[in-house]
C-alpha positions in Angstrom: 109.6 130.7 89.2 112.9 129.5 88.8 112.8 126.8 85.4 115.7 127.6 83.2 113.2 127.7 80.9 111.6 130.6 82.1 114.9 132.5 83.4 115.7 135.7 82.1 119.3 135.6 80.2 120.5 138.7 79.8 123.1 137.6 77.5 120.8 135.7 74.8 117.6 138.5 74.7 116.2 141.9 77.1 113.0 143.3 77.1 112.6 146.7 75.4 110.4 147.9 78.1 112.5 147.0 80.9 114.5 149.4 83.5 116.9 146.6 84.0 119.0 148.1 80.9 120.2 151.2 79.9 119.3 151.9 76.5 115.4 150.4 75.6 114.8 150.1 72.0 112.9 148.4 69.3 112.4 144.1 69.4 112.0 142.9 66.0 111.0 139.4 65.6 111.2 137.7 61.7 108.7 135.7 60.4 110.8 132.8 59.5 108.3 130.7 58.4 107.6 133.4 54.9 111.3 133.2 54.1 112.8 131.3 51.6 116.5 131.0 53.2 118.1 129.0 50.9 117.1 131.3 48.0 117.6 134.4 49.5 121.3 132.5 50.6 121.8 131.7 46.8 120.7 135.5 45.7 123.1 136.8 48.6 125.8 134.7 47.8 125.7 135.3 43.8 125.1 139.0 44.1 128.1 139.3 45.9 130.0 137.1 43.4 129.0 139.3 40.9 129.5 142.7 41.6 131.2 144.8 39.0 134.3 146.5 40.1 133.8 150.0 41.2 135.8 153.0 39.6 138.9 154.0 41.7 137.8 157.5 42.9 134.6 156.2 44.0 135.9 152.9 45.5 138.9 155.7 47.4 135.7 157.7 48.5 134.0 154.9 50.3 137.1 153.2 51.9 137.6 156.6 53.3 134.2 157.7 54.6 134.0 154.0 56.3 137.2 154.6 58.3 136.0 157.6 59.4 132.3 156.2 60.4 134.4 153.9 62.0 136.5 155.9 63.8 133.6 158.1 64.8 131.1 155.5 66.1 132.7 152.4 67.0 134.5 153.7 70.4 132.5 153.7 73.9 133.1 155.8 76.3 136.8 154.7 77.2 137.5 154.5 74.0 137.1 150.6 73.4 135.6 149.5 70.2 132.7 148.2 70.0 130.4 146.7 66.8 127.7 149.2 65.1 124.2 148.8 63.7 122.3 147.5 66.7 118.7 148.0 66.6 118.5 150.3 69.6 120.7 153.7 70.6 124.3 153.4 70.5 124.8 155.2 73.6 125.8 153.6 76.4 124.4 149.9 75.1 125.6 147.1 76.8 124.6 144.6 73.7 125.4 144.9 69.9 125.1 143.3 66.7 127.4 141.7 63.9 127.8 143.7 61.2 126.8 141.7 58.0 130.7 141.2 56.8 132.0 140.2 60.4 129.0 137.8 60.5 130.7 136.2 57.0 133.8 136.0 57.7 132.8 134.4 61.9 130.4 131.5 59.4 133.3 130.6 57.3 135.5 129.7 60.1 132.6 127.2 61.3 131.6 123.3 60.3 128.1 123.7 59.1 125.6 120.9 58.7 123.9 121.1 55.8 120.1 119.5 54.9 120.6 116.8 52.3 119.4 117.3 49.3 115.7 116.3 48.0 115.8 113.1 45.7 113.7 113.5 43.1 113.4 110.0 41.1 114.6 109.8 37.4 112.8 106.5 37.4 110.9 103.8 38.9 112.1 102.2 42.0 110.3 98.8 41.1 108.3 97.8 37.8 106.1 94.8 38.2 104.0 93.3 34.9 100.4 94.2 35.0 99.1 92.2 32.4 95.0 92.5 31.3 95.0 95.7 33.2 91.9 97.4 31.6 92.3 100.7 29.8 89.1 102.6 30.9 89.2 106.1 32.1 86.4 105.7 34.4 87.6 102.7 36.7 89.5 102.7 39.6 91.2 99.5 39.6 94.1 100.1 42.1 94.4 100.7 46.4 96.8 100.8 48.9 95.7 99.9 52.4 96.7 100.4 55.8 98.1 97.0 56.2 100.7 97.9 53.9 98.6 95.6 51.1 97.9 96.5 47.5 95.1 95.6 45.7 94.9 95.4 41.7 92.1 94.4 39.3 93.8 93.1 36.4 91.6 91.6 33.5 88.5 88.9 35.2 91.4 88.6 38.6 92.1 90.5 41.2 95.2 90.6 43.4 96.9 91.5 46.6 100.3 92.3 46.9 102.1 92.4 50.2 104.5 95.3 50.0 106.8 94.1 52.7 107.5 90.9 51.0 106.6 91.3 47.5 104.5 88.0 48.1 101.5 88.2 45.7 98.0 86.1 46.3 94.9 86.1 44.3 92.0 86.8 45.9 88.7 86.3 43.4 87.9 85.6 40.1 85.3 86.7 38.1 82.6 84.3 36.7 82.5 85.8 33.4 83.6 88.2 31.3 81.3 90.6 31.4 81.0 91.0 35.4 85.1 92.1 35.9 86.1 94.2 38.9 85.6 97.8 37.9 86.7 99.2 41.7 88.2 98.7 44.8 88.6 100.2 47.8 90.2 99.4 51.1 88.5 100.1 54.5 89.9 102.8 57.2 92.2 99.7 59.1 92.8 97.8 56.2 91.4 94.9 56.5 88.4 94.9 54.6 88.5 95.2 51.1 85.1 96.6 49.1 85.3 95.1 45.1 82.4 97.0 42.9 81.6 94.8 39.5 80.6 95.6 36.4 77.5 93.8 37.0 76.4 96.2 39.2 76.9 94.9 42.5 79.5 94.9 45.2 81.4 92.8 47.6 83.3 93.0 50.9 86.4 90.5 51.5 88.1 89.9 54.6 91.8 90.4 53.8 93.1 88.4 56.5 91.5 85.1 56.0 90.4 85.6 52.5 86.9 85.3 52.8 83.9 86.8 51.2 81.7 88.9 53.9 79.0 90.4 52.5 77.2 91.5 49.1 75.5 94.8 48.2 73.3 95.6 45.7 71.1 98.5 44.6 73.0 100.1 41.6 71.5 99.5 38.2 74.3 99.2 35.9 78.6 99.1 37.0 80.4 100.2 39.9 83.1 102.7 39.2 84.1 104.3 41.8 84.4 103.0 45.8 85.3 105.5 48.6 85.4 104.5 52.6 83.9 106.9 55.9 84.2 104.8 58.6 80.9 102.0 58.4 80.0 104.4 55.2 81.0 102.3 51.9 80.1 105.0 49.2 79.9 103.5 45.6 79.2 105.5 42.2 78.1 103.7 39.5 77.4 104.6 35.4 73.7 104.3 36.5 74.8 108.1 37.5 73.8 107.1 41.4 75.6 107.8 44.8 75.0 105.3 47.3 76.0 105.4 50.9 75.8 101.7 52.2 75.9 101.0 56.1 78.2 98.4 56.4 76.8 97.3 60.3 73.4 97.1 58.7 71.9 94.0 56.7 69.9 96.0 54.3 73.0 97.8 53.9 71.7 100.6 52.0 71.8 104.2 54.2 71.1 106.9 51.2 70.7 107.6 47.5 71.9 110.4 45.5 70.8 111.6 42.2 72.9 114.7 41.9 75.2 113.8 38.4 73.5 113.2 35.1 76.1 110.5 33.7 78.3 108.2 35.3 79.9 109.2 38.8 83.8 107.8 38.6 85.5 109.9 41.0 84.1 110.0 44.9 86.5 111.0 47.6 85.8 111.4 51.3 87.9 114.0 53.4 90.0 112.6 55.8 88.1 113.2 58.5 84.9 112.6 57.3 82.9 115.4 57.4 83.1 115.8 53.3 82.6 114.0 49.7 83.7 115.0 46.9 82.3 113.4 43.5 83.2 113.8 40.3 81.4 112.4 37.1 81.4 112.5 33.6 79.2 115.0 33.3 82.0 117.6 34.0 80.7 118.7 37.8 82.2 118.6 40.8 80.1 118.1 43.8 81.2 118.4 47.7 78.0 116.9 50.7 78.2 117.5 53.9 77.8 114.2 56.1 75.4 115.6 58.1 73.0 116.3 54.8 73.4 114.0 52.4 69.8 112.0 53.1 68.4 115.4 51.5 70.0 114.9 48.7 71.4 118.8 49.2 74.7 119.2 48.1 77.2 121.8 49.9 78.5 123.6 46.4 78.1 122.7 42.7 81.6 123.2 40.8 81.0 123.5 37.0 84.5 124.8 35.7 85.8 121.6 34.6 85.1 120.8 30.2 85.6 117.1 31.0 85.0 114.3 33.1 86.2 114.5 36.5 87.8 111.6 38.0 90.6 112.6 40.2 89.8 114.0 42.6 92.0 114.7 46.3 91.4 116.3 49.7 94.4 118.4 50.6 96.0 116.4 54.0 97.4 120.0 55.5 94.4 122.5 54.9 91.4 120.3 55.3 89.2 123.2 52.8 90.8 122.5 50.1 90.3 120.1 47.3 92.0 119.1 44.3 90.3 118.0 41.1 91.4 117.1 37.7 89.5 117.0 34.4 90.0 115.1 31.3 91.4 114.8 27.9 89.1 118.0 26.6 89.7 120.2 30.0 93.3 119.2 31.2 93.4 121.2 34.0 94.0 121.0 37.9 92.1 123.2 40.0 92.3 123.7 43.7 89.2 124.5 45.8 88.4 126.4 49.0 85.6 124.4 50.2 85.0 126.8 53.1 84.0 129.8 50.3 83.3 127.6 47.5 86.0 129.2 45.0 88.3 128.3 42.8 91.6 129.7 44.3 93.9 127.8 41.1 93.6 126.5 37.9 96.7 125.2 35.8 96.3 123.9 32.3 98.8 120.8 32.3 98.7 119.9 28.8 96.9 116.9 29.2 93.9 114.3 30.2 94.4 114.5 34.4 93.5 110.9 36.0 94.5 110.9 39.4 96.3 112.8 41.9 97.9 112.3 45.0 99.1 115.4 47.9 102.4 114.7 49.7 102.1 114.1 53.1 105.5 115.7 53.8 106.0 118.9 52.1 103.3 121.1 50.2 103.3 119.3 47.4 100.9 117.2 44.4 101.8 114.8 42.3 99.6 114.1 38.8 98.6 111.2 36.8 98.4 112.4 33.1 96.9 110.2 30.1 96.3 111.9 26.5 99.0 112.2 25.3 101.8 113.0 28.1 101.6 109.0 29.6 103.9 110.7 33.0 103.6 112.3 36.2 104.3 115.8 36.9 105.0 117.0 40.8 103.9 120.3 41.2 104.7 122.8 44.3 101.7 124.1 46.2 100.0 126.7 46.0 102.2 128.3 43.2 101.2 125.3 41.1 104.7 125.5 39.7 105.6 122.3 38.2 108.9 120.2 40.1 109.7 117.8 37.6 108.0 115.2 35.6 108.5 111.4 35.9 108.9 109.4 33.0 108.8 105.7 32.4 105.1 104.4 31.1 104.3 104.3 27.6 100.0 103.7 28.2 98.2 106.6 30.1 98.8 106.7 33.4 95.1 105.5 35.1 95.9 104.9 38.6 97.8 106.4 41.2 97.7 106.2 45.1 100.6 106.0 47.8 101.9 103.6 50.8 100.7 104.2 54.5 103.4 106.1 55.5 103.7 107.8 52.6 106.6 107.6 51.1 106.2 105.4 48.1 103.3 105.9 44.7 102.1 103.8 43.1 101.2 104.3 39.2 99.5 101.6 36.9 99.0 102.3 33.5 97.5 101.2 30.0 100.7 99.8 28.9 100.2 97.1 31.5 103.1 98.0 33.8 102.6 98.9 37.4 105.5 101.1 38.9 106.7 101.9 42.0 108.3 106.0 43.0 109.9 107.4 46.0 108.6 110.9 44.7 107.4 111.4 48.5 110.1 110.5 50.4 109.7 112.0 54.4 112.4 114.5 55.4 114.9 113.4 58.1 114.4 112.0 60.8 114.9 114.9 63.0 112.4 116.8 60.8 108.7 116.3 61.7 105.7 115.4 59.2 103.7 118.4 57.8 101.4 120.1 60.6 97.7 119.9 60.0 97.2 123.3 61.8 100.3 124.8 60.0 97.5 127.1 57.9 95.3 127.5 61.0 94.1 131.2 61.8 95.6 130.3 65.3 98.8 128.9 64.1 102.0 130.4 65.6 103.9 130.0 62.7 101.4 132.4 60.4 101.5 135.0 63.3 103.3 138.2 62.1 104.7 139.7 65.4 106.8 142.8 65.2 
């Protein structure tokens, strides 16, 4: 074969094994992908910054033995220098290696490019009034769909927002007081938009036209909590129910759940739709299987949480793990490995957790914190070390969810504003988005090869 691709260069690499070359030695290959570069840069560079000054005799002693190292081992044959420290035998080597100071001094001489620098936000891009927004731990009154369309349940109204224009429309009104949106939750393409009541039943609305499609009922007492699969609109509701309601059918209702003993206000369904996750205010934590949830059999049963759970996030890079939050009593965030059913993390954050969102782009989460922080705090995955916190609301911070392309969150909170962050913003454009299969078994990049 004859691709450049596949053309042995004997300038750029050799095979160890090979007869073609006269002294066969070790190949090492790094595992990039573990290193921290620009740390181990920074530590390199300050350590050599920093180095005390060496006592004369000693400092004479190792000038002395270099030059005669040098003198000794850096001629060939004919008596031509060449550079030491290769990884193979020094006899007779037609290749060799930069010493670590030569390798310095060739980089300063050279026009690097450097990555810019991560923007982390002091404050909001974009504050918009959110007046009659209710302060309730256990709705969900905000989403972002695909259409690049926000909704948001303020007071007896609710309201869609186009992000590309700002324009903003009103799309229902409540009859009465006491039957105000409690949820919402936008379909897969983003055109359908699922409103649960506090009356206990649920509506879908065409986005595009504006219309009212359908009406489902079945829950005894308010809707909290809305999640999508697919034709699979999930609702929980304080009557401490799961229902799974077949949108393609006219009875609508596929399954019902009894698995929480108070009211479920978190559900989540993995991104690919093979899991839910539901939290409720009876502190547990449960995960279905798709493929079982007519039994009513649950895949695990997560009872570490002291509090409600309510936020509650699939991980968008290792599709095992999931992210839950607890409240005001429990404060923590723990990360679960679905796959073994263990609690791999648990960070107390210092206060009530309402929501949380993963970055798309880099192994990040962002946090939604109510009593008595009102902020959100990015924290670094998996060493749940925390990034920096945003400040800006005054009210507990209820709701939080991102754009389509992830680069913008969105945080509503009880002091009625409703802010806009670039906390996500993607890398370059050269750079790619996270890899799904980056923590695969199979992955290349976790291969150690030596």
């Amino acid at each position: 074969m004859n691709s450049p691709l596949m053309r042995l260069r004997e300038h750029e690499w050799y095979s160890p094994t090979s007869a073609k070359f006269d002294c066969p030695g070790d190949r090492f290959i790094p595992t990039r992908s573990l290193m921290d570069l620009d740390f181990a840069r920074s530590a390199l560079s300050e350590r050599r910054l920093k180095r005390q000054p060496e006592h004369p005799v000693v400092s004479t002693f190792k000038q002395e033995y270099r030059r005669r190292i040098e003198e000794n081992l850096t001629l060939d044959s004919e008596g031509k220098p060449i550079k030491m420290l290769p990884f193979k035998s020094t006899s007779g080597c037609r290749r060799s290696m930069l010493l670590v100071d030569e390798m310095m001094q060739e980089g300063r001489g050279k026009t690097t490019t450097t990555m810019p620098i991560r923007r982390i936000p002091n404050s909001a891009d974009l504050v918009l009034d959110g007046p009659k927004l209710i302060d309730d731990y256990y709705l969900n009154l905000i989403d972002w769909g695909k259409e690049n369309i926000l909704a948001v349940a303020l007071g007896d109204s609710l309201y869609l927002r186009k992000a590309e224009t700002g324009e903003v429309q009103l799309l229902l009104t409540a009859e009465n007081d006491s039957d105000l949106p409690t949820s919402v939750a936008w379909s897969g393409d983003g055109k359908t938009l699922a409103v649960g009541f506090a009356s206990s039943r649920i509506q879908l609305w065409d986005a595009m036209s504006l219309q009212l499609v359908r009406t489902f009922e079945g829950h005894s007492s308010r809707v909290g909590s809305l999640s999508w699969n697919h034709h699979i609109l999930t609702s929980g509701s304080l009557d401490a129910s799961i229902i799974n309601h077949d949108v393609r059918l006219a009875g609508g209702t596929a399954s019902r759940i009894h698995a929480h003993s108070q009211e479920v206000c978190g559900l989540k369904w993995s991104e690919g739709g093979e899991k839910l996750a539901s939290g409720g205010n009876d502190n547990l934590v449960h995960v279905w299987d798709s493929s079982t949830m007519r039994s009513s059999r649950y895949l695990h049963r997560f009872s570490d949480h002291s509090a409600a759970v309510r936020a509650l996030a699939w991980c968008p890079f290792q599709s095992n793990r999931l992210a839950t939050g607890g409240g005001t009593t429990d404060r923590c965030i723990k990360i679960w490995n679905i796959q073994i059913g263990k609690c791999t993390k648990s960070i107390d954050t210092g206060a009530q957790v309402c929501a949380l969102e993963w970055n798309r782009y880099q192994k990040e989460i962002l946090s939604a914190h109510g009593y008595s922080q009102n902020q959100l705090s990015l924290w670094s995955y998996p060493s749940m070390s925390k990034i920096a916190d945003l400040t800006g609301h005054t009210g507990r911070v209820l709701h939080l969810c991102q754009s389509p392309d992830g680069s913008t969150v969105v945080s509503a909170a009880a002091d009625e504003t409703i802010r806009f962050w670039k906390a996500f913003e993607p890398p370059p454009a050269s750079s790619k988005m996270v890899d799904h299969d980056r923590d695969s078994i199979l992955s290349l990049k976790r291969m150690h090869i030596r």
